[in-house]
C-alpha atoms as an extended CHARMM CRD file, in Angstrom:
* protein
*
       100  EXT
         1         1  UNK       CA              2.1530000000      -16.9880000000        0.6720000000  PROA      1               0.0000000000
         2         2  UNK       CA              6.0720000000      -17.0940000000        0.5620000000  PROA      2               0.0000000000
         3         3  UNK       CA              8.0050000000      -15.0750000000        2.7570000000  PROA      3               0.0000000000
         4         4  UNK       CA             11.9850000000      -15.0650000000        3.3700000000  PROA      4               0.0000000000
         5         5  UNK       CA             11.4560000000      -18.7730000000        1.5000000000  PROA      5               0.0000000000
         6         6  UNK       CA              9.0740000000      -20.0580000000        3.8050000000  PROA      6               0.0000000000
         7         7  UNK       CA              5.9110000000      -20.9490000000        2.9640000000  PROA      7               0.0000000000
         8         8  UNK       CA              2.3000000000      -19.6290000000        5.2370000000  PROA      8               0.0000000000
         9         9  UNK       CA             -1.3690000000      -19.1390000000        4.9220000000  PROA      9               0.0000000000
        10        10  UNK       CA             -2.6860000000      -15.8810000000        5.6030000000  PROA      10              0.0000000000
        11        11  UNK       CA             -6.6140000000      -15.6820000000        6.4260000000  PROA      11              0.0000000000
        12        12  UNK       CA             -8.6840000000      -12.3340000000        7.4290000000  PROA      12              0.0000000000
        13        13  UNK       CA            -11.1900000000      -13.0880000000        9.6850000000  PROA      13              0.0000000000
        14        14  UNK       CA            -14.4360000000      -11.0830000000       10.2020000000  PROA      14              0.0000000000
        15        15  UNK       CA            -14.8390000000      -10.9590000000       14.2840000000  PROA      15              0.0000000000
        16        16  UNK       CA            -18.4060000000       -9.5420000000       14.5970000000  PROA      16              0.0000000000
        17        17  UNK       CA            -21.4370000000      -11.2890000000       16.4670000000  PROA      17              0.0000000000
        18        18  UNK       CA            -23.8880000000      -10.4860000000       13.9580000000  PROA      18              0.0000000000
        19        19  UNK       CA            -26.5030000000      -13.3550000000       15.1690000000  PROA      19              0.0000000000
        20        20  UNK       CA            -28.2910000000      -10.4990000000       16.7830000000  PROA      20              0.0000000000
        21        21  UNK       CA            -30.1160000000       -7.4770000000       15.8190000000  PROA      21              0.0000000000
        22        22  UNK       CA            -32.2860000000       -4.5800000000       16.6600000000  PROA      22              0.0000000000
        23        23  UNK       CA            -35.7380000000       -5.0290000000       17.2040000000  PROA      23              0.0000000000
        24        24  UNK       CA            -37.8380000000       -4.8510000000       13.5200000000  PROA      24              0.0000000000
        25        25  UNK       CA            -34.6720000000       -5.9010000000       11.6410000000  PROA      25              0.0000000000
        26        26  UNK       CA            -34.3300000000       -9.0930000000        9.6490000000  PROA      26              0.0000000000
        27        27  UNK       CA            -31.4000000000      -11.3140000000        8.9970000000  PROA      27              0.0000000000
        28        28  UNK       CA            -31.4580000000      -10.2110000000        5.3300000000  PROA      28              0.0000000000
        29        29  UNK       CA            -31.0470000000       -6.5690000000        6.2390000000  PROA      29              0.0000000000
        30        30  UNK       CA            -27.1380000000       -5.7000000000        5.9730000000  PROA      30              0.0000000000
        31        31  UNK       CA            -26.0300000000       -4.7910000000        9.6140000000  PROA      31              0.0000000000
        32        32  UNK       CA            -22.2170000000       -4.8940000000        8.7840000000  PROA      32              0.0000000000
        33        33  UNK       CA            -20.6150000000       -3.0230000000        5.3920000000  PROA      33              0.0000000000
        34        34  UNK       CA            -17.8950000000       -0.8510000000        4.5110000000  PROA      34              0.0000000000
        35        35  UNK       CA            -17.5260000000        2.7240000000        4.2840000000  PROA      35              0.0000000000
        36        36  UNK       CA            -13.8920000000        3.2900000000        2.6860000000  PROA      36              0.0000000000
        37        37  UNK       CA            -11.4220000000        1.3160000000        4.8820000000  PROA      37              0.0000000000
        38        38  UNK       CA            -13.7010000000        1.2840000000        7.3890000000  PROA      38              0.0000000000
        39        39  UNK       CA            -15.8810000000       -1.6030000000        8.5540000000  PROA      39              0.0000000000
        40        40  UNK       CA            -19.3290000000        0.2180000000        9.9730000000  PROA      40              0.0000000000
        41        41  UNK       CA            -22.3430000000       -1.2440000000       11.5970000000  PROA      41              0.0000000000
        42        42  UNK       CA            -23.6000000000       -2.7690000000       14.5990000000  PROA      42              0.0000000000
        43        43  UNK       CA            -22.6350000000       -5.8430000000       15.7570000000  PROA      43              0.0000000000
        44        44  UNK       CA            -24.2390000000       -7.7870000000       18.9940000000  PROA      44              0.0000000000
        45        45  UNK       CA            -23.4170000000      -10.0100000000       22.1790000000  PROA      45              0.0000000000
        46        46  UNK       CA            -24.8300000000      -11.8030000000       24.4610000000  PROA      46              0.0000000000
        47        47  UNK       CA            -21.7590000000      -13.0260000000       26.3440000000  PROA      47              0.0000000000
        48        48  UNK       CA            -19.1820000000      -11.1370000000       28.5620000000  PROA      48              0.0000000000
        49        49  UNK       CA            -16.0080000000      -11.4640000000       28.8120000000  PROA      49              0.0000000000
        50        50  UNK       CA            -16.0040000000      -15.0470000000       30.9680000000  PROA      50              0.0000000000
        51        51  UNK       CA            -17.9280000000      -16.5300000000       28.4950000000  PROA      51              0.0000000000
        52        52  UNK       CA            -21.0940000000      -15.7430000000       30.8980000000  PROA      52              0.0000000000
        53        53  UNK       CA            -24.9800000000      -15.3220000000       29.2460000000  PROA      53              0.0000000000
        54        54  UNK       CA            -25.3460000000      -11.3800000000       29.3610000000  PROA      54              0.0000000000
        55        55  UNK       CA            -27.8800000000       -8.7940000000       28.8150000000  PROA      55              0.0000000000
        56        56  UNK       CA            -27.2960000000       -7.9010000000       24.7000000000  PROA      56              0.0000000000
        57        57  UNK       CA            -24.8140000000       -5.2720000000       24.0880000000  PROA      57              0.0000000000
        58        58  UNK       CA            -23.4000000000       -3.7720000000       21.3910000000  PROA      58              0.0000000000
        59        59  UNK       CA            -19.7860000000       -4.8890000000       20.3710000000  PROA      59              0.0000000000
        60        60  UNK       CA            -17.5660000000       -3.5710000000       17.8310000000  PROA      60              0.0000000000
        61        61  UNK       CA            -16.2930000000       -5.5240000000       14.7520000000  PROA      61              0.0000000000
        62        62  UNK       CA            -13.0680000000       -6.0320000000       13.8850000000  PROA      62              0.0000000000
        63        63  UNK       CA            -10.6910000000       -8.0540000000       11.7440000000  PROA      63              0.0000000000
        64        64  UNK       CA             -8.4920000000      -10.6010000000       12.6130000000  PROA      64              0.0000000000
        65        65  UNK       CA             -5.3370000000      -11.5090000000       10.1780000000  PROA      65              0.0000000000
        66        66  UNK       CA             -4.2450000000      -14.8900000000       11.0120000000  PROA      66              0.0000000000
        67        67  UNK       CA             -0.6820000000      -16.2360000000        9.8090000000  PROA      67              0.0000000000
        68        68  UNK       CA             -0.2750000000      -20.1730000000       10.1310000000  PROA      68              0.0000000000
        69        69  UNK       CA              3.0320000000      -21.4610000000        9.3210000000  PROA      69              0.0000000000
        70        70  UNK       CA              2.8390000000      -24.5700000000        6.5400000000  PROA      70              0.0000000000
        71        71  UNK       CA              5.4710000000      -27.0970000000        6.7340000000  PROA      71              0.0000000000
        72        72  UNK       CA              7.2920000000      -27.5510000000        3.4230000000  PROA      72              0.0000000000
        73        73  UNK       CA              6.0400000000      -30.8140000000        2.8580000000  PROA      73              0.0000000000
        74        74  UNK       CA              2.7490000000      -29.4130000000        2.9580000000  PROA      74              0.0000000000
        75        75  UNK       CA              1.0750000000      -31.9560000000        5.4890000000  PROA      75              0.0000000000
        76        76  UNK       CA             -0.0250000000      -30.4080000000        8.8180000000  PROA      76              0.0000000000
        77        77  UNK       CA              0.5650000000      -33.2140000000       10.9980000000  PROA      77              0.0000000000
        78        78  UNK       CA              3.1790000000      -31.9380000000       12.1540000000  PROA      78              0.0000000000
        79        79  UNK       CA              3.9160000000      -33.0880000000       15.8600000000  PROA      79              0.0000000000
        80        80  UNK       CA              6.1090000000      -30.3000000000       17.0350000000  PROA      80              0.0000000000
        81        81  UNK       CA              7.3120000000      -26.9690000000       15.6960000000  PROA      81              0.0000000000
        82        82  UNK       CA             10.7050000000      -25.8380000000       15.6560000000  PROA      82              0.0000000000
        83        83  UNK       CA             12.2460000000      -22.0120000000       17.8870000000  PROA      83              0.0000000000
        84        84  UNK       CA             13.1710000000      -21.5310000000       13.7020000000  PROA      84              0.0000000000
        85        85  UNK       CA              9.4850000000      -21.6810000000       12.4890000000  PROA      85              0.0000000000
        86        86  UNK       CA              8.4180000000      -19.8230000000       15.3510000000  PROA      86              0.0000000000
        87        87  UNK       CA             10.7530000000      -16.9620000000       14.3820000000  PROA      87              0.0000000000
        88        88  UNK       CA              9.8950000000      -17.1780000000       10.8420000000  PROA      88              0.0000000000
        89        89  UNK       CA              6.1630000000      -16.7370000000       11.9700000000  PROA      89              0.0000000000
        90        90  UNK       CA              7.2220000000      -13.5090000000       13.9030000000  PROA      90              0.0000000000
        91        91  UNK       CA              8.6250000000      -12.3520000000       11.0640000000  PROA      91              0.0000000000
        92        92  UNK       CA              6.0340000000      -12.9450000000        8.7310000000  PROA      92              0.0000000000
        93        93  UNK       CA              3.7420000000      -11.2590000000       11.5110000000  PROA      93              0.0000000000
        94        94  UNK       CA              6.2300000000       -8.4430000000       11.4230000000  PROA      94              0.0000000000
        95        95  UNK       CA              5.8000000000       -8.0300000000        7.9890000000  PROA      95              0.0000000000
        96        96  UNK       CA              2.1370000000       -7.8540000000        7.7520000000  PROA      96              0.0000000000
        97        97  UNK       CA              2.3070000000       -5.1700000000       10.3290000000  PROA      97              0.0000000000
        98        98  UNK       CA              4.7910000000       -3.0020000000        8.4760000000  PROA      98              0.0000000000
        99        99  UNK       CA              2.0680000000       -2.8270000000        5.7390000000  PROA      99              0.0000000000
       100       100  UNK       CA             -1.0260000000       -2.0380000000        7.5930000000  PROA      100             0.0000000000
């Protein structure tokens, strides 16, 4: 995706820990969908917020929009990025949000 001539890749991200589900249900049964804009359903974890084993709880989904900057030469071994791409990464973020 172009923006302000620079060039990114824009990703959405389901963030839901569907691994687990209620008791009787199978992994073919569709926990997660849509209703409108909305994403619905339940969605499980096991682990709290320090990465510890916990007791299963529920957790609500969410999507993450991710914005990656690609250099113009296309290659992304890039060593070290420049204060100017990290602007035109806050911009692009900026954007996005304007829109939502």
């Amino acid at each position: 995706m172009k923006h302000e001539g620079k060039s990114f890749d824009v990703s959405l991200r389901l963030d839901a820990h569907t691994y687990l589900m209620p008791e009787g249900g199978s992994h073919e049964d569709k926990y997660i969908h849509t209703r409108g804009t909305t994403i619905v359903g339940p969605a499980w974890t096991i682990f709290d917020e320090n990465g510890r084993e916990c007791e299963p709880r529920p957790e609500s989904p969410s999507i993450d929009i991710v914005v990656e900057f690609t250099p113009n030469n296309g290659s992304y071994e890039q060593s070290a990025v420049t204060e100017e791409d990290m602007n035109a990464v806050l911009a692009m973020r900026a954007y996005l949000e304007s829109k939502l």
